[in-house]
ZAMARGU-4260 file (C-alpha; in steps of 0.2 Angstrom, whole numbers, plus 5000, padded with zeros to 4 digits):
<rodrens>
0) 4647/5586/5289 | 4655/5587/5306 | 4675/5587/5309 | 4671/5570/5318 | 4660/5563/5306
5) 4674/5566/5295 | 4690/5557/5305 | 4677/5544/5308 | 4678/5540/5290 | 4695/5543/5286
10) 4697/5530/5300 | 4685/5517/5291 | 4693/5519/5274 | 4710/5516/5280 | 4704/5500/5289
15) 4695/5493/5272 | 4711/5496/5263 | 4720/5486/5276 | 4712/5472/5275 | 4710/5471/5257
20) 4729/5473/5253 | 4730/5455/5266 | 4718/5445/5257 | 4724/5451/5238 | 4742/5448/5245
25) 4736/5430/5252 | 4728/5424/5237 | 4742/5431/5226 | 4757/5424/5237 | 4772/5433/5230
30) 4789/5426/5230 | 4802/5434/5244 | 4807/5450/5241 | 4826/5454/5239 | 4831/5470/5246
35) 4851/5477/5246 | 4853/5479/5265 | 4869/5491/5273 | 4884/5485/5276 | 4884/5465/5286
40) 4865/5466/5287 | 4865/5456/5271 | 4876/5442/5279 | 4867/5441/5298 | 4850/5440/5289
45) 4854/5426/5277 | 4862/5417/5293 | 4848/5420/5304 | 4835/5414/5291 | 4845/5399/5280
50) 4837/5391/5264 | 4827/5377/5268 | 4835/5359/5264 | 4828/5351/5248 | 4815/5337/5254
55) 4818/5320/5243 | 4802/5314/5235 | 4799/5296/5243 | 4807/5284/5231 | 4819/5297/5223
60) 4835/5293/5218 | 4852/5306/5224 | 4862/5305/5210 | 4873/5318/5218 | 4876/5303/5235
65) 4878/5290/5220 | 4892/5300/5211 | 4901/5305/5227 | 4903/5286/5233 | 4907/5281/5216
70) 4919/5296/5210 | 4934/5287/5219 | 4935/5270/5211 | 4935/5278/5194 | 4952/5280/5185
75) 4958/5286/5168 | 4971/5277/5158 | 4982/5280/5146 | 4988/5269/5134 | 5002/5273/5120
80) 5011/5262/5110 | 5027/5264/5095 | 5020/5269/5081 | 5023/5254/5067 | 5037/5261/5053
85) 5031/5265/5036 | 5036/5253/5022 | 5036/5253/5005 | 5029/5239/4992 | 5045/5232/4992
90) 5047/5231/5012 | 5059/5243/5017 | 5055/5258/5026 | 5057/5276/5015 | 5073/5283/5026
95) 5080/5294/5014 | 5089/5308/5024 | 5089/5320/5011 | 5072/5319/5007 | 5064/5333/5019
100) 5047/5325/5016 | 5055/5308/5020 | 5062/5315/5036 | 5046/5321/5041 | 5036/5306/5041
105) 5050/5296/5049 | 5048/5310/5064 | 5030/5306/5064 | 5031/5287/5062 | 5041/5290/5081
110) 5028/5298/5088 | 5020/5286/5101 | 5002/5280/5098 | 4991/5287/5112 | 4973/5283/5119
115) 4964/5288/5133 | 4948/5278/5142 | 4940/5275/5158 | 4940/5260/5172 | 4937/5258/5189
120) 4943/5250/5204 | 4936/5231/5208 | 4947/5229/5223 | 4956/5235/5237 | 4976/5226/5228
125) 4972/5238/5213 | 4963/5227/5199 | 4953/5238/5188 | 4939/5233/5174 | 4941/5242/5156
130) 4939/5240/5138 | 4949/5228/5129 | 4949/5242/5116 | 4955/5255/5127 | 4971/5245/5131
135) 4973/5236/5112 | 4992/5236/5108 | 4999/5247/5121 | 5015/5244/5128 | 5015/5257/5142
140) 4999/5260/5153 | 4996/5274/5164 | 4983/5274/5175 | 4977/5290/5184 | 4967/5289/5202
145) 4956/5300/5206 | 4966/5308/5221 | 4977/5315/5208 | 4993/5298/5208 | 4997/5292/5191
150) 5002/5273/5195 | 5009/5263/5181 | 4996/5250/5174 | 5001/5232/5168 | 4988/5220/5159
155) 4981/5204/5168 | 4972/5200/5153 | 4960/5202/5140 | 4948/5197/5128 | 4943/5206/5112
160) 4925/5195/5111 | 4916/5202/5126 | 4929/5220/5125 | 4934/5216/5144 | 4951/5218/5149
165) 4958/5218/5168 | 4974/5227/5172 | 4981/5232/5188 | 4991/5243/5198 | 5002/5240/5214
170) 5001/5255/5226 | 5007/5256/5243 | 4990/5257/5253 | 4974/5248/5250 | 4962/5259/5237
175) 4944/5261/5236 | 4933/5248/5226 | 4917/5247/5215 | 4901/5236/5222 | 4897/5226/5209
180) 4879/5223/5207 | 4868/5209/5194 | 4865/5214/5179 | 4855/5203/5176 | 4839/5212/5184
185) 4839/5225/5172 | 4825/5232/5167 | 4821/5244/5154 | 4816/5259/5160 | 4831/5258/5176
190) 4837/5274/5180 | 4858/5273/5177 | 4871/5282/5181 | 4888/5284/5169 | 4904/5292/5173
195) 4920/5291/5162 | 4933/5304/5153 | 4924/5309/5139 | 4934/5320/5127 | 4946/5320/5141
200) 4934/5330/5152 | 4939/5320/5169 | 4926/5311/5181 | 4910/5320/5171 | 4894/5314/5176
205) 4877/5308/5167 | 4860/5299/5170 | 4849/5290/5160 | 4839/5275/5160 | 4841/5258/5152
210) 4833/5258/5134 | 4836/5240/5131 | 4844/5224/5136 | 4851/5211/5126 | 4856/5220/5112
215) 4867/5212/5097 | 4878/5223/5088 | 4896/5214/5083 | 4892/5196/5087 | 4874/5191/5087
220) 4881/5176/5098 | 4891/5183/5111 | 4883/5202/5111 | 4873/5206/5126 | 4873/5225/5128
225) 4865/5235/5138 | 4859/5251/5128 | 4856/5266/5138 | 4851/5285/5134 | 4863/5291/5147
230) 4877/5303/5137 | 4893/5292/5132 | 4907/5300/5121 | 4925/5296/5116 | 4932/5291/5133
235) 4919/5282/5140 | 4925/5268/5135 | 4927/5255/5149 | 4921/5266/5163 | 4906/5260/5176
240) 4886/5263/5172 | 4878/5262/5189 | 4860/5257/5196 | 4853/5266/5208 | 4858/5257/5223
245) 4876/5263/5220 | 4883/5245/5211 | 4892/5245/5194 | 4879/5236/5181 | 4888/5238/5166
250) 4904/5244/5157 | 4902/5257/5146 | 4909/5252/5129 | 4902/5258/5114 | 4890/5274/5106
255) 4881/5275/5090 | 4890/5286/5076 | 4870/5292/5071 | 4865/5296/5088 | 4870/5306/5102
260) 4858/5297/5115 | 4862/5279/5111 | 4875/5270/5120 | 4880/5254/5125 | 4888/5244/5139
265) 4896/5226/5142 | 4885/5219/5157 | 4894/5215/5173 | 4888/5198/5175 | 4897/5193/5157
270) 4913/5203/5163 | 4911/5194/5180 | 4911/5175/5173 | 4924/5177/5165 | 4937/5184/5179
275) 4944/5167/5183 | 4950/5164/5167 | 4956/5182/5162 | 4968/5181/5179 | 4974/5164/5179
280) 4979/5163/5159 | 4977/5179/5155 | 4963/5177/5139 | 4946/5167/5139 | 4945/5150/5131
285) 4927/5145/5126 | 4919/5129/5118 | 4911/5128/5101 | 4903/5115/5093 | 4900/5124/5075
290) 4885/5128/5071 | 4877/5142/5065 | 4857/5143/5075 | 4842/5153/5075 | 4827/5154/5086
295) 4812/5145/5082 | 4796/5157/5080 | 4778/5156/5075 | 4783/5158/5054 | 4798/5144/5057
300) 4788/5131/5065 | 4774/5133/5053 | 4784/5132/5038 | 4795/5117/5044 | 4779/5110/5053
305) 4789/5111/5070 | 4781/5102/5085 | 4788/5114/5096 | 4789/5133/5096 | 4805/5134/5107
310) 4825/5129/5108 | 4841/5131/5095 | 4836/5128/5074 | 4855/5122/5069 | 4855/5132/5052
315) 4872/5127/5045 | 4887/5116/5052 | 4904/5121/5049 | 4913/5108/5039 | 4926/5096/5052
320) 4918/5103/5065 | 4912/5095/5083 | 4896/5097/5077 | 4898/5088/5061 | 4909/5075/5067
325) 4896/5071/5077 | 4882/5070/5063 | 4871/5088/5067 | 4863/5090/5054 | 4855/5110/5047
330) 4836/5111/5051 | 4842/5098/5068 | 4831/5108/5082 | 4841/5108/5097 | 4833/5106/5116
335) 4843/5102/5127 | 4863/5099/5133 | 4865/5086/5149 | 4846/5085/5151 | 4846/5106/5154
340) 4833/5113/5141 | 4840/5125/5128 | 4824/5135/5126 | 4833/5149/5114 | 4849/5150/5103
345) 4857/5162/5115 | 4853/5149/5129 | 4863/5136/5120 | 4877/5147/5115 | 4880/5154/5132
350) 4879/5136/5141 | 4893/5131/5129 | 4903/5146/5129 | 4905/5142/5145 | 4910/5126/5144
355) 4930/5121/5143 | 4935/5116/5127 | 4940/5096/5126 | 4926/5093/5137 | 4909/5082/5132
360) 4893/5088/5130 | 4878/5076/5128 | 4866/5086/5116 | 4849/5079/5113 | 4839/5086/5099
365) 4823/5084/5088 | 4827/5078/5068 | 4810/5076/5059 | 4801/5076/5074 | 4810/5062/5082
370) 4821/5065/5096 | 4840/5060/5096 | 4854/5063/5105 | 4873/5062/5102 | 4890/5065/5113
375) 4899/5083/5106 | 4918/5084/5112 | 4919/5102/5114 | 4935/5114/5102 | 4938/5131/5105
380) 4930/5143/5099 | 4941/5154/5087 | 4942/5172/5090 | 4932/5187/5084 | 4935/5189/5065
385) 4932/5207/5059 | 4919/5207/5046 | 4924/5212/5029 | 4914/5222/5014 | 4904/5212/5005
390) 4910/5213/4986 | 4897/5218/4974 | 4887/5202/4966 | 4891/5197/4950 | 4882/5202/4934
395) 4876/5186/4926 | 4876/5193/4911 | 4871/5180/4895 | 4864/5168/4908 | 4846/5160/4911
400) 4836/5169/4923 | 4817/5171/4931 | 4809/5188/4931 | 4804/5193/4948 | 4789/5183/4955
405) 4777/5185/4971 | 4793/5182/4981 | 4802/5196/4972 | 4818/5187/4968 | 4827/5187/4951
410) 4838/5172/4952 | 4851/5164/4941 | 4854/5144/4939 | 4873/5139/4945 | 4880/5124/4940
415) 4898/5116/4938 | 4899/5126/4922 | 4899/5143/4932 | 4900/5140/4951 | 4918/5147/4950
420) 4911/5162/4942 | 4900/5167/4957 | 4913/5163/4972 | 4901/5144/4977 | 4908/5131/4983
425) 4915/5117/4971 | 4898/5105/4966 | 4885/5118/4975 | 4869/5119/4964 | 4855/5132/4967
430) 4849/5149/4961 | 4859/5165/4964 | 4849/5179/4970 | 4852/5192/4956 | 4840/5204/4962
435) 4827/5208/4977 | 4812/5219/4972 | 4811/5233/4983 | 4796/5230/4996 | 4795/5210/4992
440) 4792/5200/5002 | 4811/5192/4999 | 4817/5210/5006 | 4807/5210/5020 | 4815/5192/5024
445) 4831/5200/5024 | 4838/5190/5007 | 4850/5200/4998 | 4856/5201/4982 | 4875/5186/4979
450) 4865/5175/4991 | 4863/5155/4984 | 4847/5150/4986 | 4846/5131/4990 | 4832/5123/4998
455) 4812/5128/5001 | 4803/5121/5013 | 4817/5107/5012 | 4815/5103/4995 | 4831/5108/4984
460) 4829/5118/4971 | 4842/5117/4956 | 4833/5126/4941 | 4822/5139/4939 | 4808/5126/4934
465) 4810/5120/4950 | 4811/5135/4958 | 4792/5137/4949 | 4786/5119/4952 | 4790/5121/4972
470) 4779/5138/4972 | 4764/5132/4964 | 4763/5121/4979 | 4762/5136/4990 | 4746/5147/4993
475) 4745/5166/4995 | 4751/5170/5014 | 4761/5153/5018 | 4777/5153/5025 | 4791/5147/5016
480) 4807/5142/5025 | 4821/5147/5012 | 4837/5138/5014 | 4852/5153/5007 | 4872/5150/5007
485) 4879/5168/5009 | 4897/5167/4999 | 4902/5183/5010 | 4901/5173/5024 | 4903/5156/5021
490) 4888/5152/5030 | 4871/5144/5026 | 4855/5152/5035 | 4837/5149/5036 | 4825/5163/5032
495) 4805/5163/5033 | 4795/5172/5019 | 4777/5174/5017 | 4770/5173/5002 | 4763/5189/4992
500) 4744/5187/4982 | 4745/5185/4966
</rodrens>
């Protein structure tokens, strides 16, 4: 081999090489290479070849622009209160000064009462849109802006049935506010956007999307929540959940003790209607008429032979009530109020929330299929009454009773003999549910155990022979409307039950 044959190869191998480290380096495309470079050269390269900007995906939402615009209108309040003296069963408070233990309680009965929430700003004057929770009681309020001002906080008013309260501040320039959107276009799915004080972390920032609208959870008929996977914590409470055009939707008002992903917010349109009121009087009258409703749906109109699958099914009437002064009547299907149609019981609850109490209402409803109508002068409607536990059903020991049947019900006769015994009104006859079988169809209808029953399919029941004689009428897989007085409650309902095979 000669020497040029020889540098004529070298000369092709090397070129080969070349161009195979290019395409291996092409088709495997490593990421940039960081290398320590002396002195400033670190510095002048970065400034001569900057990061590209992130590009937004069309249809993307920036969070990060949401939470800036928003971050200002959002305050933190602090609300403390005295501390109410202990008391013995005779009344008087312990204050024995030689008692060391006495003399330490009495120091901690004057430590103030303090709680911390969230609100936001709803106007340039300084009103601001809570919790009525957050400011329950308090008789000094501090609110803290987001520029770092603590302003003293007074309440406009407040109402504990929707949790809204309004408070306000005065400050000597005008502040930044909250737009305040519809939440009533909702949709399930909606990306949202919370911010609130939770455990005292200031102004922190989460996103989720609305997991449900409508929901009921304190009083099916007020209750409207918005539910939302977006994290909410202790100090959340009355702070702003946002959409993603930057508007306030909803206050943020409640979480779920089993779940850390479930919370819950007031919408804004219900906090909205009722501004008027909460800033000229200071709380929220609303009419009643008293009665107790349910929707109608498929198993209802079947088992009361319904001619219409839609409007308010009065359930029960409170006794001395509009209602019942003005003849409504349980199993009375409401449809309508001044000619508006009522297509739901929320519909018809809402239209006369919103009505002032001592005004008339023309409601026009549907008794056996034919329709009637009668003038309601409107009362208030009392305030939220906290639910108490249900004491434990009695025994019935030594009494008559009916094993469990395809409904899966062990039931108890009541009469004048032993009404008193089970906590029924005076001259009230039925059957007391002693027991529900587990996976019955009376468990499935939600009928609990210390419930009266009273009526199927409109026929009353009195004995336990009648209780028999009004089944044998029914075939497997009908629908039995079941008339129930709850004692707990006070209340009488309607619930549907399919019959089981025999």
């Amino acid at each position: 081999m000669t020497r040029g044959f020889a540098w004529l190869t070298a000369a092709l191998s090397a070129t080969v090489g070349v161009l195979v480290g290019v395409i291996l380096s092409d088709a495997v495309s490593p990421g940039p290479a960081f290398v320590a470079l002396p002195g400033g050269a670190a510095a002048a390269a970065s400034a001569a070849a900057p990061l590209p900007a992130p590009v937004a995906l069309p249809g993307a939402v920036d969070f990060a622009d949401i939470a800036e615009r928003i971050n200002p209108v959002v305050v933190s309040i602090d609300a403390s209160a005295r501390r109410r003296p202990r008391v013995v069963p005779d009344g008087r408070r312990p204050d024995l000064p030689d008692d060391p233990l006495t003399d330490r309680r009495q120091r901690q009965d004057e430590t103030p009462r303090r709680g911390t929430g969230t609100g936001f700003l709803i106007d340039a004057q300084g009103h601001i849109l809570t919790n009525h929770h957050v400011i329950e009681g308090a008789e000094r309020i501090t609110v803290k802006l987001a520029d770092g001002r603590s302003l003293r906080g007074s309440v406009v008013g407040s109402d504990p049935d929707t949790d809204v309260a309004l408070i306000s501040v005065e400050a000597p320039s005008p502040l930044p506010h909250a737009v305040l959107g519809n939440s009533d276009t909702l949709r399930v799915g909606e990306w949202v956007l919370a911010i609130g004080n939770p455990l005292a972390y200031e102004h922190t920032v989460t996103v989720g999307v609305v997991s449900f609208v409508g929901r009921k959870l304190f009083d099916s008929s007020l209750d409207n929540y918005i539910q939302t996977d977006a994290a909410i914590s202790f100090g959340n409470s009355g702070g702003p959940l946002i959409n993603a055009r930057g508007e306030v939707v909803g206050i943020n008002s409640a979480v779920s003790r089993q779940a850390n992903s479930i919370g819950f917010a007031v919408p804004i349109n219900q906090a909205r209607a009722i501004l008027p009121q909460l800033t000229a009087q200071g709380r929220v009258s609303r009419g009643y008429i008293g009665v107790a409703l349910r929707d109608v749906d498929p198993d209802v109109q079947e088992s009361l032979r319904l001619s219409r699958g839609d409007g308010a099914l009065v359930q029960d009437v409170t006794a001395g009530s509009p209602a019942a002064r003005a003849g409504l009547k349980p199993y009375d299907l409401i449809i309508a109020v001044d000619d508006k149609p009522m297509r739901s019981n929320d519909a018809l609850i809402r239209e006369i929330a919103e009505r002032q109490p001592g005004t008339n209402a023309r409601v026009e409803f549907l008794r056996d299929g034919r329709p009637l109508a009668v003038a309601v002068k409107l009362a208030e409607r009392p305030g939220r009454v906290a639910p108490e536990t249900a004491p434990t059903a009695p025994a019935g020991r030594g009494l008559d009773r009916v094993e469990p049947i395809e409904l899966g019900l062990t039931l108890i006769e009541i009469d004048d003999r032993n009404a008193h015994r089970f906590d029924v009104p005076s001259g009230m006859t039925g059957l007391l549910v002693q027991r529900v079988e587990p996976f019955s169809a009376a468990q499935d209808a939600g009928i609990l155990r210390g419930q009266v029953l009273l009526e199927i399919n409109r026929q009353a029941v009195h004995s336990v022979a009648g209780f028999r004689r009004v089944l044998q009428t029914a075939r497997p897989g009908d629908v039995l409307a079941v008339f129930l007085y709850d004692p707990d409650l006070d209340q009488r309902a309607i619930h549907t039950v399919r019959t089981e095979p025999r």
